[in-house]
C-alpha positions as CSV (number, residue, x, y, z in Angstrom):
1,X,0.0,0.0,0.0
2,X,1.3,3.6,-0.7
3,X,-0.3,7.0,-0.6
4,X,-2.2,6.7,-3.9
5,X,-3.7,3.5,-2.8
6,X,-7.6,3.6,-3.1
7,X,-10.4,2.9,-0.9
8,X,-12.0,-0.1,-2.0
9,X,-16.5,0.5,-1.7
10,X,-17.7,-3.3,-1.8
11,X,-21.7,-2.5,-2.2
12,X,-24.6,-3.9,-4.8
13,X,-26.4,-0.4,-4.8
14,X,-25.6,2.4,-6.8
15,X,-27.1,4.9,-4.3
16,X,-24.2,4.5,-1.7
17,X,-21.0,4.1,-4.2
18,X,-22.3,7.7,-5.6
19,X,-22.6,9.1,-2.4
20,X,-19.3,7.7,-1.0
21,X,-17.2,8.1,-3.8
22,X,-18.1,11.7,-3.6
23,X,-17.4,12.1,0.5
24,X,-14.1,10.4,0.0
25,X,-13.2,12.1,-3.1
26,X,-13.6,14.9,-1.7
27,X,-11.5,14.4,1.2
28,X,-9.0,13.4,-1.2
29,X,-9.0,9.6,-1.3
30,X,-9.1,7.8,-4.5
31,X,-11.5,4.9,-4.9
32,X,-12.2,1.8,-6.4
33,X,-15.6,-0.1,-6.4
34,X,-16.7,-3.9,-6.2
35,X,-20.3,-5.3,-6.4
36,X,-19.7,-8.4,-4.2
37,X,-16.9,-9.8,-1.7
38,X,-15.4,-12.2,-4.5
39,X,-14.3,-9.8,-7.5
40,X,-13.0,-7.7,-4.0
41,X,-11.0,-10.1,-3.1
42,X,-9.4,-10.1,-6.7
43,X,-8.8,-6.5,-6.4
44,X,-7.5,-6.8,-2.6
45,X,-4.2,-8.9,-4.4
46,X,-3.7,-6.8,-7.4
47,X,-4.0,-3.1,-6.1
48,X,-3.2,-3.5,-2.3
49,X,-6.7,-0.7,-1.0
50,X,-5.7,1.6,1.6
51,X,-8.7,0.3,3.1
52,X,-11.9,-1.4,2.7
53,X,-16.0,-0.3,3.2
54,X,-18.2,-3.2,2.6
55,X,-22.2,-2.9,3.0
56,X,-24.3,-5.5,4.0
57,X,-28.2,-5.5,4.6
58,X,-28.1,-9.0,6.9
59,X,-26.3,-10.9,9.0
60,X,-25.8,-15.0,8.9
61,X,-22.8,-17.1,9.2
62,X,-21.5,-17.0,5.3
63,X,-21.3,-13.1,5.8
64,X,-19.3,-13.2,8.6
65,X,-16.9,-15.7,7.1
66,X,-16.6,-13.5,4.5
67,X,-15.6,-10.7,6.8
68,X,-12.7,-13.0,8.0
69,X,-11.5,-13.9,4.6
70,X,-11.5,-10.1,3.8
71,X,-9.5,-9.2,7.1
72,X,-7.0,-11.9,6.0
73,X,-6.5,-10.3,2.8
74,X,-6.4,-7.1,4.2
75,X,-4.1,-7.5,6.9
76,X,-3.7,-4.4,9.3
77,X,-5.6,-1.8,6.6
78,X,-9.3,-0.7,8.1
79,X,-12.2,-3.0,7.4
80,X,-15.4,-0.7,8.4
81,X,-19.2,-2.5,7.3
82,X,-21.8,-0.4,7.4
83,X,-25.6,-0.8,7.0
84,X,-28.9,1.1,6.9
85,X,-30.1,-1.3,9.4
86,X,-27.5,-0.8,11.9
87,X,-27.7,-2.3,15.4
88,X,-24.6,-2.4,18.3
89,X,-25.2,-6.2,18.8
90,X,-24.9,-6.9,15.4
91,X,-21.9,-4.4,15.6
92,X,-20.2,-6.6,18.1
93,X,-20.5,-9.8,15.9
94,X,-18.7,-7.7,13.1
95,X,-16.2,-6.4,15.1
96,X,-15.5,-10.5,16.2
97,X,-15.2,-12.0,13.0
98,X,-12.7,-9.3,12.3
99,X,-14.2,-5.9,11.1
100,X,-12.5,-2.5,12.5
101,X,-16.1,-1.7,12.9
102,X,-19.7,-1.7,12.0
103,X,-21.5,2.0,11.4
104,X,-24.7,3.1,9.8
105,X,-24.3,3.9,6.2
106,X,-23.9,7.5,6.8
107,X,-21.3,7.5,8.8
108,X,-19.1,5.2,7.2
109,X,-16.8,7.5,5.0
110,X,-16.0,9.3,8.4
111,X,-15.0,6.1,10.0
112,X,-12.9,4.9,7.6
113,X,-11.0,8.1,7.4
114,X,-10.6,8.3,10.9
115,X,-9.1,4.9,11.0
116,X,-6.7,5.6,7.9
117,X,-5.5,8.9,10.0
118,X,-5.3,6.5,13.1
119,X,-1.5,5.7,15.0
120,X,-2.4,1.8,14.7
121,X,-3.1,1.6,11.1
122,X,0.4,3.6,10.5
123,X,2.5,1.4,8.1
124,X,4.8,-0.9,9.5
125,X,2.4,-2.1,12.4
126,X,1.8,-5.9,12.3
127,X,-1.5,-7.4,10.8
128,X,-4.0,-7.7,13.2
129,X,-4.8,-10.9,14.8
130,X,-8.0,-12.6,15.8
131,X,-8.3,-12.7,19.2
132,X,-8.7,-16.1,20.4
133,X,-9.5,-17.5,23.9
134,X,-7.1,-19.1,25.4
135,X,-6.9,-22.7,26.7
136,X,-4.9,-22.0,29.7
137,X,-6.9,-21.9,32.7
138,X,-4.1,-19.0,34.0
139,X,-4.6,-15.5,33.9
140,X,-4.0,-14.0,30.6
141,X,-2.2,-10.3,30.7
142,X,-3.7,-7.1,30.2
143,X,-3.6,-6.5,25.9
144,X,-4.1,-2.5,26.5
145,X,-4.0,-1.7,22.8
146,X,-6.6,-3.9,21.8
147,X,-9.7,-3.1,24.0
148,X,-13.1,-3.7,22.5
149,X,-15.0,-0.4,22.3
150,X,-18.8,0.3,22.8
151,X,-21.1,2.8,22.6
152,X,-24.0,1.8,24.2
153,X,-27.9,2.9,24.9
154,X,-31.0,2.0,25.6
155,X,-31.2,-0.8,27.5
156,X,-28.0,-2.5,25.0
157,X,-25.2,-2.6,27.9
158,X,-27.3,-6.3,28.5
159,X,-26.8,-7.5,25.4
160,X,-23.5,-6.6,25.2
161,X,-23.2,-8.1,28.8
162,X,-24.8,-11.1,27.5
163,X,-22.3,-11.0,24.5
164,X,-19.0,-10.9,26.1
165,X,-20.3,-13.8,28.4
166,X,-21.5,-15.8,25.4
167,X,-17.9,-15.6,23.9
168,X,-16.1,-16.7,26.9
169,X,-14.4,-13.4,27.9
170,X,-12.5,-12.6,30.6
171,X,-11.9,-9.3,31.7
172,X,-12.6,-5.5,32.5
173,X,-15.5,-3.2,30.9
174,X,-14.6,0.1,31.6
175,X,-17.9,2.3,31.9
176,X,-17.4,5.9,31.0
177,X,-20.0,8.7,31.2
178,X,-19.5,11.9,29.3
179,X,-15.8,10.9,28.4
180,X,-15.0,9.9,32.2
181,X,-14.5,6.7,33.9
182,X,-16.8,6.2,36.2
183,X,-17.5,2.5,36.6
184,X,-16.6,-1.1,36.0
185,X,-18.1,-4.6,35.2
186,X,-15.6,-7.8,35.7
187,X,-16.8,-10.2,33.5
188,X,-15.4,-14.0,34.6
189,X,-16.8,-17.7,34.3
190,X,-19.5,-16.1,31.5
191,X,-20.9,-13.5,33.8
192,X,-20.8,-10.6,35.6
193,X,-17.9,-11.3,38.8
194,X,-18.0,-8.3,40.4
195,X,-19.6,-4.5,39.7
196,X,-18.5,-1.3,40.8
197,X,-20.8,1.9,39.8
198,X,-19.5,5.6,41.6
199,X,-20.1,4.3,45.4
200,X,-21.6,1.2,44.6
201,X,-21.0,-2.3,44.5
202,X,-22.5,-5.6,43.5
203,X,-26.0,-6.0,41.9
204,X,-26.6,-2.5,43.0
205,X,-23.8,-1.2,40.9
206,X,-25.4,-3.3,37.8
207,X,-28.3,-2.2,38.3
208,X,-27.5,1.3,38.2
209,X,-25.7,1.3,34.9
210,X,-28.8,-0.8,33.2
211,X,-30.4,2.2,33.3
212,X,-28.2,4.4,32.1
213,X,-29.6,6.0,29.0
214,X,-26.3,6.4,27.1
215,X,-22.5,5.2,27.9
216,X,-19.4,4.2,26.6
217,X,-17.7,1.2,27.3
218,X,-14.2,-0.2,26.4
219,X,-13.4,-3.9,27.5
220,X,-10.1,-5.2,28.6
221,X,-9.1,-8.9,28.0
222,X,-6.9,-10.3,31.2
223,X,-7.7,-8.0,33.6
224,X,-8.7,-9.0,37.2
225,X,-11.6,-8.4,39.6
226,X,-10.3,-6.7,43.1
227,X,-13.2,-8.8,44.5
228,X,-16.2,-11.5,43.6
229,X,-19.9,-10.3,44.4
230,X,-21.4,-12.5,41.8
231,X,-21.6,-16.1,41.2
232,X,-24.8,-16.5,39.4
233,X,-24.9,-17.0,35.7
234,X,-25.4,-13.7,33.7
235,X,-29.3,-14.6,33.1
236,X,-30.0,-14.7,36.5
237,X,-28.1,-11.8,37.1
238,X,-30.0,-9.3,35.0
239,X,-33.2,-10.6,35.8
240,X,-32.9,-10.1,39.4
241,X,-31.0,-6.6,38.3
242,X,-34.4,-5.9,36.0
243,X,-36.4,-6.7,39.0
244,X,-34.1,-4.3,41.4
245,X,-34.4,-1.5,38.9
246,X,-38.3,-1.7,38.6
247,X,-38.6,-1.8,42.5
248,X,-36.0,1.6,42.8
249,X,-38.1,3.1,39.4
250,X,-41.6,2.6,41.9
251,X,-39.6,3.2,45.1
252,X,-38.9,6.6,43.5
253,X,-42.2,7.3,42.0
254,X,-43.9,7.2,45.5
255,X,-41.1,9.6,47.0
256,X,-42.0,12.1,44.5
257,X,-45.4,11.3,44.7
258,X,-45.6,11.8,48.6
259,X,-43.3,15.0,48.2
């Protein structure tokens, strides 16, 4: 790849190569175009893209082998899918199979060119590897460079919960309101270990962040709980949390009500 490498649109519809050819043109990216993943993969070998935007409208088990295959042939260059039917859990299953990351359709020329101007997709950094869970029942260290980032709301910090448990992680999710730290979920043995939330701990600290309108979250592979509140498995866990949060939500009601 050199500087006069193009951007490589993998999309079926007309309507978005126009419009992103146009955004990236004009912030001075050349760029090539591709109906479908297999005459891509062609033009992956022979012109080396800067990067790569592919669209997709669902989401099954050929897709995201497909999205593996292109992060193989990509190596360390950004691989951002975007959709008009965008949703963060289906963003998370992207992002495992080997994606940068998954945007709506409007935001993906601004993704990808964030990710170009980016210090880990500088030339000379090693390929990206998929991250793999290890056999080893010992700790695994802390991979700092490589944490998982969310942007979560409504109600999706449980799926993403329910996500990271499903995949067998282990680690810390760094909870940040407003672009501050300001709590932490352990996540151990496919659930929740241990939650901390301002002054809180435990399900009380869960609790609290479920309800959270809108957060960011970064997760951490390797690192360890200070402490474990939780042993119950993660859907009994945010059940009983759901249940908490109703019973504070009529708790509250009646305060103001008596007030």
């Amino acid at each position: 790849m050199n500087e006069s490498s193009p951007i490589l649109l993998i999309d079926s519809e007309d309507r978005h190569l126009s419009r992103l050819q146009q955004e990236l043109s004009a912030a001075g990216h050349a760029v090539a175009g591709a109906r479908s993943a297999k005459p891509a993969l062609e033009k992956i070998a022979a012109e080396q893209p800067a990067a790569v935007l592919m669209a997709v409208s669902t989401v099954d088990g050929a897709l995201l082998e497909t999205v593996s295959r292109l992060r193989h042939a990509v190596g360390w260059m950004p691989l951002v899918i975007y959709s008009d039917r965008f949703r963060e859990v289906t963003r998370m299953r992207f992002m495992e199979a080997g994606a940068d990351d998954f945007v709506p359709a409007e935001a993906a020329s601004q993704t990808v060119t964030e990710l170009l101007c980016s210090a880990r997709h500088q030339p000379g950094q090693k390929p990206r590897q998929k991250k793999t869970v290890a056999a080893d029942p010992s700790p695994a260290p802390a991979r700092e460079a490589s944490a998982m980032y969310f942007k979560l709301q409504g109600g999706e910090l449980s799926n993403a919960l329910q996500f990271l448990c499903m995949s067998s992680r282990a680690g810390e999710l760094e909870i940040s309101l407003a672009g501050e730290k300001k709590g932490s979920l352990f996540i151990d043995q496919n659930t929740v270990s241990h939650a901390q939330f301002q002054d809180l701990e435990g399900i009380e600290a869960l609790t609290r962040l479920l309800c959270v309108e809108q957060l960011e979250a970064r997760f951490f592979e390797g690192r360890q709980s200070p402490r474990v509140t939780n042993q119950r498995m993660i859907s009994q866990l945010l059940i009983e949390a759901s249940v908490l949060a109703d019973e504070m939500a009529a708790n509250g009601a009646e305060t103001r009500a008596a007030s």
